[in-house]
Every structure is written in structure tokens, then in C-alpha cells.
OpenMM code with the backbone's topology and positions (N, CA, C; nanometers):
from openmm import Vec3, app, unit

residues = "UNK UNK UNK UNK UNK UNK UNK UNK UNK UNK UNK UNK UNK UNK UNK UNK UNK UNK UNK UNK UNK UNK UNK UNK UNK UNK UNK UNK UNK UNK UNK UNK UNK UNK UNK UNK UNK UNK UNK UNK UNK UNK UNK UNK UNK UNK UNK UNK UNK UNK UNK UNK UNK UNK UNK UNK UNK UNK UNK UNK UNK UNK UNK UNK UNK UNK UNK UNK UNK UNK UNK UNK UNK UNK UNK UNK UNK UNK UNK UNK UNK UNK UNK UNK UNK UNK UNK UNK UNK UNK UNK UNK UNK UNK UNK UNK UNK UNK UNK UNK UNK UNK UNK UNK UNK UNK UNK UNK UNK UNK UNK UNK UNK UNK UNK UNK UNK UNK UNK UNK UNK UNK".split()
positions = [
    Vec3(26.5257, 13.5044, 12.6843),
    Vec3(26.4273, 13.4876, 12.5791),
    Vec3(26.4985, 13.4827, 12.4448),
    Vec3(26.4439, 13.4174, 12.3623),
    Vec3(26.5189, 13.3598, 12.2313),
    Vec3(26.4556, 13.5342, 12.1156),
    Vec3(26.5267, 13.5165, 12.0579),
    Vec3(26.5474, 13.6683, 11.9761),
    Vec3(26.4544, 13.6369, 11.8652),
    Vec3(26.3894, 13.5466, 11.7882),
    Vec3(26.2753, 13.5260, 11.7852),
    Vec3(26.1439, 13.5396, 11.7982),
    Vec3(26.1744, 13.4971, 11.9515),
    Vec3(26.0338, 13.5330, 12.0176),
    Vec3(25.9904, 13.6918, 12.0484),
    Vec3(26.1050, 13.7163, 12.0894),
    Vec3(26.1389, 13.9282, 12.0866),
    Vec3(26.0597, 13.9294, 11.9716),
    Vec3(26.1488, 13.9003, 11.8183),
    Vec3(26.0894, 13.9976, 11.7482),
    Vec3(25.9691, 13.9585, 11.7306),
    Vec3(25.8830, 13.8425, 11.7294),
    Vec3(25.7696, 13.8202, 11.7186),
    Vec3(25.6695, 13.8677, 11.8076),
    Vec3(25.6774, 13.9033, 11.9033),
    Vec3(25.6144, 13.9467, 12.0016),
    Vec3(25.6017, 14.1729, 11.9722),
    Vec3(25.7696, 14.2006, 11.9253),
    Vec3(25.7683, 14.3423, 11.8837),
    Vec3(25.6361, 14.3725, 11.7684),
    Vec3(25.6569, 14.2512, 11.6402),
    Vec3(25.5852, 14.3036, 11.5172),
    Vec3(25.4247, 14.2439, 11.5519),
    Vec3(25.4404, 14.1624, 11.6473),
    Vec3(25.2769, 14.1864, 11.6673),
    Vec3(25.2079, 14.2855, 11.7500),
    Vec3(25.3029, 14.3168, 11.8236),
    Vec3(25.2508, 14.4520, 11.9237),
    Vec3(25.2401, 14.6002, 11.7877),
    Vec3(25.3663, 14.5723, 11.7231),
    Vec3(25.3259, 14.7220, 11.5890),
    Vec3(25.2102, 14.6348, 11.5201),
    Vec3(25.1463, 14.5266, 11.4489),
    Vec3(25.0885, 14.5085, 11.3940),
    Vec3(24.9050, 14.5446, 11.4813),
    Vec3(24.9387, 14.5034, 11.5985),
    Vec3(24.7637, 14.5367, 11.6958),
    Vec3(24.7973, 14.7068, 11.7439),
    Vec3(24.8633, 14.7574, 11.7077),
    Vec3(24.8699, 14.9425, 11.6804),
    Vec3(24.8639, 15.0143, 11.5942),
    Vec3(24.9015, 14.9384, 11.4855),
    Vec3(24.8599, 14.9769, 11.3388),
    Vec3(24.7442, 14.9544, 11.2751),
    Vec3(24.6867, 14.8734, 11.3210),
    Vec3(24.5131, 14.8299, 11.3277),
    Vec3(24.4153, 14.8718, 11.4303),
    Vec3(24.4915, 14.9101, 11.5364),
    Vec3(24.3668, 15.0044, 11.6334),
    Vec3(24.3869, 15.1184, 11.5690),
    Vec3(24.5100, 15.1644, 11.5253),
    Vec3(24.5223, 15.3655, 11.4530),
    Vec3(24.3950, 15.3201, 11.3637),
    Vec3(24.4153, 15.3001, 11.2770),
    Vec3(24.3171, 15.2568, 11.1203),
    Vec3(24.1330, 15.1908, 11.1904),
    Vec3(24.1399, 15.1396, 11.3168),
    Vec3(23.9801, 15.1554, 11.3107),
    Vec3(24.0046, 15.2518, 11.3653),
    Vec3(24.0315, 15.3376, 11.4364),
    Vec3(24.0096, 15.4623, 11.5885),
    Vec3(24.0582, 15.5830, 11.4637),
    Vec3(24.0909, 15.6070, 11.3512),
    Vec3(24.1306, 15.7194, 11.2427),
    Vec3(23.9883, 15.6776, 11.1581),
    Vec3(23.9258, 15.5871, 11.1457),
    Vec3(23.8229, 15.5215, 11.0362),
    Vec3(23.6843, 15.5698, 11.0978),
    Vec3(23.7207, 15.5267, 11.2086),
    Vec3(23.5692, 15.5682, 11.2562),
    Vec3(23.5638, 15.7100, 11.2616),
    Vec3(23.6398, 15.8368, 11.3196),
    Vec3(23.6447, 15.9390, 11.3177),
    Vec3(23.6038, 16.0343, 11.1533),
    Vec3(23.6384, 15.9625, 11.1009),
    Vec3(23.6532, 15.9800, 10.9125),
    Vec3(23.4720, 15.9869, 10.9488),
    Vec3(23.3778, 15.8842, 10.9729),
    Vec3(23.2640, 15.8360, 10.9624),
    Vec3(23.1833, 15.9536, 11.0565),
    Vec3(23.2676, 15.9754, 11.1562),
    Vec3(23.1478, 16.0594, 11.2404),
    Vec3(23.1332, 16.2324, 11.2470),
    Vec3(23.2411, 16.2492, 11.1367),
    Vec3(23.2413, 16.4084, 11.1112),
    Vec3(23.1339, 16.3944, 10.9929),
    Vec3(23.1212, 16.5132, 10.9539),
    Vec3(22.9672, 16.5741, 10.9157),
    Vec3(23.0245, 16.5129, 10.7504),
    Vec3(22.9281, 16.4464, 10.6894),
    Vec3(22.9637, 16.3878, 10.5173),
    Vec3(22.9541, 16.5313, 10.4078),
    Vec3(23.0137, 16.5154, 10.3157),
    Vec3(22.9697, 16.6279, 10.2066),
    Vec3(22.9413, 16.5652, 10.1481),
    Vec3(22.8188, 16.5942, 10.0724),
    Vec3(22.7663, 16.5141, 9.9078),
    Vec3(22.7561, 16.6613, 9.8318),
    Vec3(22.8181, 16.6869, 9.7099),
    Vec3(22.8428, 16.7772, 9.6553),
    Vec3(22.6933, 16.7859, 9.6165),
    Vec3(22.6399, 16.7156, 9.5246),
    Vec3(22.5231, 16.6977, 9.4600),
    Vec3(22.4285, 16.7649, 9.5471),
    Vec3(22.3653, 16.7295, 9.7266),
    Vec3(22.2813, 16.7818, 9.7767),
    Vec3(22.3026, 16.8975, 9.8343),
    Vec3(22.4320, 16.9726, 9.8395),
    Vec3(22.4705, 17.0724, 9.9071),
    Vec3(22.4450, 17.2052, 9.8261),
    Vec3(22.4654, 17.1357, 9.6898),
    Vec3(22.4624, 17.2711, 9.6253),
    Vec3(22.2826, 17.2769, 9.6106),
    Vec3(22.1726, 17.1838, 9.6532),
    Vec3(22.0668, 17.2684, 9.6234),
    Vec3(22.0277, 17.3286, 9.7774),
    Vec3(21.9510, 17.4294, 9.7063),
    Vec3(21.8833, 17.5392, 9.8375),
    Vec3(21.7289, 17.5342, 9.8105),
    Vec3(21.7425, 17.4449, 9.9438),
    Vec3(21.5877, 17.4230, 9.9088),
    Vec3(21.5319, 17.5540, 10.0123),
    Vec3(21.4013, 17.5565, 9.9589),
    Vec3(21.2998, 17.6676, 9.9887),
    Vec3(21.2472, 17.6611, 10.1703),
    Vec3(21.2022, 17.7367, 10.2100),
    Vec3(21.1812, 17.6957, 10.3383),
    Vec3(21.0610, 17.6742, 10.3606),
    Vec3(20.9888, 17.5963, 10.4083),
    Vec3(20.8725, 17.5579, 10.4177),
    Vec3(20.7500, 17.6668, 10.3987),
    Vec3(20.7533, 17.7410, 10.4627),
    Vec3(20.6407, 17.8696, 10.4520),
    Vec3(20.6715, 17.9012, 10.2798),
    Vec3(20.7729, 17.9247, 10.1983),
    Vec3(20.7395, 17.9490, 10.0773),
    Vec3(20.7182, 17.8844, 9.9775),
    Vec3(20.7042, 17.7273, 10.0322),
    Vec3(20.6579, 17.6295, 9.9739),
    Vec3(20.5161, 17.5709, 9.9468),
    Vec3(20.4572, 17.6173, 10.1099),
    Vec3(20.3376, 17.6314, 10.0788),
    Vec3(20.2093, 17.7741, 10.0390),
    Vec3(20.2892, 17.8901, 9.9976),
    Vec3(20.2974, 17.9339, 9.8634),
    Vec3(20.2867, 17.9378, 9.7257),
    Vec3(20.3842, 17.8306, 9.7163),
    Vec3(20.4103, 17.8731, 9.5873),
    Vec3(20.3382, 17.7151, 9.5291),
    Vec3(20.3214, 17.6122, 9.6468),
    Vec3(20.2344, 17.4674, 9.5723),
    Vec3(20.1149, 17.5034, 9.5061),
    Vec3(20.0251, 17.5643, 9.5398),
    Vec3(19.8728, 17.5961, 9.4617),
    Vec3(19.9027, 17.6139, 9.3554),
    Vec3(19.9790, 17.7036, 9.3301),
    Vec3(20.0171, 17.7981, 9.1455),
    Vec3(20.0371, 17.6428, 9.0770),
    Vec3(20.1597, 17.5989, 9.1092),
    Vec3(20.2523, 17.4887, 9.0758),
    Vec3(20.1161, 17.3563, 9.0407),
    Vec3(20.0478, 17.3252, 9.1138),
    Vec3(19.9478, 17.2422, 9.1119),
    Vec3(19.8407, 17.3042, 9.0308),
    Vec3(19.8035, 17.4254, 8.9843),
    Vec3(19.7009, 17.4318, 8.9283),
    Vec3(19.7753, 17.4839, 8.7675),
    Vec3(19.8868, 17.4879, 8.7432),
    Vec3(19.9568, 17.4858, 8.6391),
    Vec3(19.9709, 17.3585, 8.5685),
    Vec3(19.9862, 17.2786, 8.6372),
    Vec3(20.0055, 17.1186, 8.6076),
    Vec3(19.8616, 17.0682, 8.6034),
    Vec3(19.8279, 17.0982, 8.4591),
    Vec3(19.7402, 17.0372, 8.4123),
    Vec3(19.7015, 16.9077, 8.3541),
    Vec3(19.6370, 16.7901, 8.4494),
    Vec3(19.7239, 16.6364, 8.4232),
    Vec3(19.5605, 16.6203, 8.2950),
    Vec3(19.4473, 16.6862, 8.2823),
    Vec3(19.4164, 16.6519, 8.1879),
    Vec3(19.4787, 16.6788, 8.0284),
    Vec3(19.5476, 16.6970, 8.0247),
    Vec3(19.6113, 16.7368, 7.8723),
    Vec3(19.7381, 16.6208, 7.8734),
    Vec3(19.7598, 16.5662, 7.7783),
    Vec3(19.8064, 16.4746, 7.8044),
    Vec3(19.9911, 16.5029, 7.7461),
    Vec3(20.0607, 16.4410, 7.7944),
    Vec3(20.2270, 16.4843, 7.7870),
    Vec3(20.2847, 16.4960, 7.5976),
    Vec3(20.3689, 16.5580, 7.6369),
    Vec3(20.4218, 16.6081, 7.4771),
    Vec3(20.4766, 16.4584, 7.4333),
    Vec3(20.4391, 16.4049, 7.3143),
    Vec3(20.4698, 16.3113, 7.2590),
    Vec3(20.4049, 16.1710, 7.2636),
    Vec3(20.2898, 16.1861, 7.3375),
    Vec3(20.1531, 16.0948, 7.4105),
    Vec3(20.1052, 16.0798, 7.2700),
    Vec3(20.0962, 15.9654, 7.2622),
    Vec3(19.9980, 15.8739, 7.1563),
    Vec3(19.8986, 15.7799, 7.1987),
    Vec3(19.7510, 15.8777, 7.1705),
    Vec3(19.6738, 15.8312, 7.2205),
    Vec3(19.6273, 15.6264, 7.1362),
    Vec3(19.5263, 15.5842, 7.1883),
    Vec3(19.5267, 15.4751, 7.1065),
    Vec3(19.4704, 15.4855, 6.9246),
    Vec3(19.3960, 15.5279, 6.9388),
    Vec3(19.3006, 15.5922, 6.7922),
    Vec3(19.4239, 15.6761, 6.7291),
    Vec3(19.5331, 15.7344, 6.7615),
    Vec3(19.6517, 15.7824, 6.6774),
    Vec3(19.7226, 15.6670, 6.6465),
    Vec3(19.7898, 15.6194, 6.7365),
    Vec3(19.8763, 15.4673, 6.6973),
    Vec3(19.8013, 15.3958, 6.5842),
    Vec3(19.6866, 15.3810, 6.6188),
    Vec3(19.6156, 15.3334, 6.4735),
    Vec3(19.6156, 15.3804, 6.3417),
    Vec3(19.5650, 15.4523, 6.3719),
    Vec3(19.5891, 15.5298, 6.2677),
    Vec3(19.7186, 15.5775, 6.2082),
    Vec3(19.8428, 15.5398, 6.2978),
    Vec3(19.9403, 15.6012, 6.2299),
    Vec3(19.9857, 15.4204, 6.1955),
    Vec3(19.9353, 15.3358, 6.2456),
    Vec3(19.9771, 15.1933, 6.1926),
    Vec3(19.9167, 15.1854, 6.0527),
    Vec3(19.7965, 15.2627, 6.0278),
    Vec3(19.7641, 15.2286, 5.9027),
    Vec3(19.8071, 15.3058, 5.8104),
    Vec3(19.8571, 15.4042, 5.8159),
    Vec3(19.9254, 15.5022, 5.7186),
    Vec3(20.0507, 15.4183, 5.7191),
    Vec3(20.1244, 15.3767, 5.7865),
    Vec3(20.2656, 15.2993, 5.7775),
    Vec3(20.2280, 15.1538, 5.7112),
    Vec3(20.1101, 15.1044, 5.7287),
    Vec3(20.1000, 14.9934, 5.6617),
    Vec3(20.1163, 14.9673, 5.4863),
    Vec3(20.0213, 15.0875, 5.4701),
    Vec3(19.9402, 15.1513, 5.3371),
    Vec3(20.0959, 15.2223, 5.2913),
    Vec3(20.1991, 15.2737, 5.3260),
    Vec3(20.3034, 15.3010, 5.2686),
    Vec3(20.4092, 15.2055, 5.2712),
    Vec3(20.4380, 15.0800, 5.3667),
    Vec3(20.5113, 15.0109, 5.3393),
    Vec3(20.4645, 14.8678, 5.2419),
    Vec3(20.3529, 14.8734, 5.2633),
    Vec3(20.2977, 14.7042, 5.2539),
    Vec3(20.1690, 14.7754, 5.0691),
    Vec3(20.2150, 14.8416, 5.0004),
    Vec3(20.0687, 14.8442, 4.9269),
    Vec3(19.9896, 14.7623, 4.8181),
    Vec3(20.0154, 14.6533, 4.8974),
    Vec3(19.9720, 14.5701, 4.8054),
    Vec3(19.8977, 14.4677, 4.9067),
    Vec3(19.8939, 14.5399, 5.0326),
    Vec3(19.7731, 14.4525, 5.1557),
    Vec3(19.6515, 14.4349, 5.1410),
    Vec3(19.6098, 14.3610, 5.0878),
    Vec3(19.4613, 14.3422, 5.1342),
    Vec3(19.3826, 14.3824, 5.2003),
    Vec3(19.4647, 14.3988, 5.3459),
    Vec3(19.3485, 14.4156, 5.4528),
    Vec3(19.3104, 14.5427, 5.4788),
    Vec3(19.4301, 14.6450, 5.3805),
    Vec3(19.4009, 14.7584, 5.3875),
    Vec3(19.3195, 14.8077, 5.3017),
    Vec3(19.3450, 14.7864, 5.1577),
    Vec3(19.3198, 14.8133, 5.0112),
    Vec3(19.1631, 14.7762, 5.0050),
    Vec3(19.1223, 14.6752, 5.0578),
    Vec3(19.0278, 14.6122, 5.0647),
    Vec3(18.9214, 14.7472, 5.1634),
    Vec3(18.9555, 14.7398, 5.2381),
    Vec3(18.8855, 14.8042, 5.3429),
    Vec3(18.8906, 14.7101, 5.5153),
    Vec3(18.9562, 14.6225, 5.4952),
    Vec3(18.9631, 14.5191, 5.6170),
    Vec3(19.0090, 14.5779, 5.7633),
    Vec3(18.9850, 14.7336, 5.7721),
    Vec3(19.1041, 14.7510, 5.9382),
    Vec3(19.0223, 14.7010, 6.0182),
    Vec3(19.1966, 14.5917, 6.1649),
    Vec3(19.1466, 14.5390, 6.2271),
    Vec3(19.0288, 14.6147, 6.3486),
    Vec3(18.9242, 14.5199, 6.4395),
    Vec3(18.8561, 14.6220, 6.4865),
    Vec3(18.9863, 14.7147, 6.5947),
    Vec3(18.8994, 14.7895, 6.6612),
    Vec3(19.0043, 14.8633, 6.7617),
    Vec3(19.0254, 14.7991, 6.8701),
    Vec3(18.9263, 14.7069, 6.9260),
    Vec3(19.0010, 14.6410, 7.0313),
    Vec3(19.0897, 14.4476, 7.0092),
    Vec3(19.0624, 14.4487, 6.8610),
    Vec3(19.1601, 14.3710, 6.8243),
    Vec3(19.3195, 14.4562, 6.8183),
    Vec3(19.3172, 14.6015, 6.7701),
    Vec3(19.4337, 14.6446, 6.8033),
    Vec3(19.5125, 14.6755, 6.9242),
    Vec3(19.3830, 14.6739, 7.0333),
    Vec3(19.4322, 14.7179, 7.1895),
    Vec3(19.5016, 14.5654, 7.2086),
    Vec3(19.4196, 14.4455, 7.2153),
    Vec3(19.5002, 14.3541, 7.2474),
    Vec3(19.6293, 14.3357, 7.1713),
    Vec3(19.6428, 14.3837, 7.0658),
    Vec3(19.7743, 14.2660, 6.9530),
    Vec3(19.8728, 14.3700, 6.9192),
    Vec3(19.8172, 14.5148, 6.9246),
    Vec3(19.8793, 14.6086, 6.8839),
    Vec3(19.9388, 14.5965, 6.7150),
    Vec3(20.0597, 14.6459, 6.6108),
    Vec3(20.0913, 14.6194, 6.5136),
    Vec3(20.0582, 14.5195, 6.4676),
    Vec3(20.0589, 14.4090, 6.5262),
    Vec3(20.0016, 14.2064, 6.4694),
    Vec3(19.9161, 14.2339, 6.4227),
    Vec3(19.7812, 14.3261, 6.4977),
    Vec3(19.6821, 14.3278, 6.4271),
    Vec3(19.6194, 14.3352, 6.2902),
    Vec3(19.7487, 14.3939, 6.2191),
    Vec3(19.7406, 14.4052, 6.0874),
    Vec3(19.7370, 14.2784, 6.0108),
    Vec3(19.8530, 14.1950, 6.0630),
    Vec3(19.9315, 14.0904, 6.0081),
    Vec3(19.8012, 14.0148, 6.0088),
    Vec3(19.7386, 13.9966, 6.1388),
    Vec3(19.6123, 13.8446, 6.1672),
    Vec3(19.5183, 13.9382, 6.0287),
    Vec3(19.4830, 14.0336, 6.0065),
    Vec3(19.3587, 14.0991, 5.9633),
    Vec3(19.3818, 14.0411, 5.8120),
    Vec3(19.5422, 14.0746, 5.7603),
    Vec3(19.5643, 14.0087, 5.6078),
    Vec3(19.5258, 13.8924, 5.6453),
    Vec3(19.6587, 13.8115, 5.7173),
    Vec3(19.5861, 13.6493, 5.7065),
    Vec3(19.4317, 13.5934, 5.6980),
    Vec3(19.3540, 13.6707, 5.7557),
    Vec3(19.1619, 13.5902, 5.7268),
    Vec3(19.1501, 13.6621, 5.6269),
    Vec3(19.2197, 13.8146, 5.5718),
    Vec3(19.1771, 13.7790, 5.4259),
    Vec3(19.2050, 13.7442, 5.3022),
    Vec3(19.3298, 13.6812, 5.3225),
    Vec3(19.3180, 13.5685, 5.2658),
    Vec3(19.2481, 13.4505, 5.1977),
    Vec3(19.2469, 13.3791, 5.3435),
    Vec3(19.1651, 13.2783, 5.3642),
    Vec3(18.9812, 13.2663, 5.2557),
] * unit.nanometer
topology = app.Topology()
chain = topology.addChain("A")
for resn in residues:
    res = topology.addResidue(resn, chain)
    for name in ("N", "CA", "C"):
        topology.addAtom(name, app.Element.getBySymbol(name[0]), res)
């Protein structure tokens, strides 16, 4: 046999052993137990003191009151027209008495101001 073919035949036999180690070491990597730092460190509660402690938790969470920093619609308005009346004072639509109605503000939101000068204008 030509010395060639030897070594070609040697480095492919190390090359299909060096690639079965690496899947047969890879998969083993995969089937031991994972750590995720993040979920390990919580301790969750065990069921019986969960359903416990949900009633309190649920009747604490009061969803009629509405979240810290909630702007209802009638505030936004109202705080559009105080921002109008301090940036713009020389608006018409304010000075005048022109605010847009409220459900011209639900649809247009801030614009509403802008369309309300423009017709009075006109």
C-alpha cells in the first residue's frame, strides 16, 4: 500500500473519532440536569400555602382604583388645556372659550386643539 493512502486512511479514522468523542461528550453535556441561576435561586411556595395566601393577595389588589400615574381622559384634557393656555397665549380657541368637545379630543387627542384654533379662525 502506497504511504499516502496509510496516512489518509490513519487521519480519517482520527478525524471519525474525534467527531464521535464531541457528539457522544455533547450529548451527555445535554442530558445531565441544566442550571439556570435565575430560576434556582427562587423558592417558590408550595401549593397548600399558596392557596392561602391568594384571597388576601386578591382582595388587596384593588383593580377599581386605578394605577399610580393613570391619566384619566377628563385629566389629559384638562392638563392639554393648561399646557395650551401656558404655551400658546395668544390662542383663540382657548382665550375665546372654544375647548374642543371631549369626544373630538378622544378621537384626535392634542390635534384637537390645533383643528379647534383653525375653525376659529375661519
Amino acid at each position: 500500500m502506497h504511504p499516502i493512502f496509510i496516512a489518509m486512511l490513519i487521519g480519517a479514522s482520527t478525524a471519525y473519532v474525534v467527531c464521535g468523542a464531541a457528539f457522544v461528550f455533547g450529548a451527555k453535556a445535554f442530558m445531565r440536569t441544566q442550571y439556570n441561576a435565575t430560576q434556582d435561586e427562587i423558592r417558590w411556595m408550595p401549593q397548600w400555602k399558596q392557596v392561602l395566601v391568594w384571597p388576601f393577595l386578591l382582595y388587596a389588589w384593588d383593580v377599581s382604583q386605578p394605577e399610580v400615574g393613570y391619566l384619566s381622559r377628563e385629566t389629559a384634557w384638562q392638563a392639554q388645556v393648561l399646557l395650551t393656555e401656558r404655551n400658546c397665549p395668544d390662542a383663540d380657541s382657548i382665550s375665546e372659550g372654544h375647548l374642543p368637545p371631549m369626544d373630538t379630543y378622544r378621537e384626535l387627542g392634542g390635534a384637537a386643539f390645533n383643528v379647534t384654533a383653525h375653525r376659529s379662525e375661519k
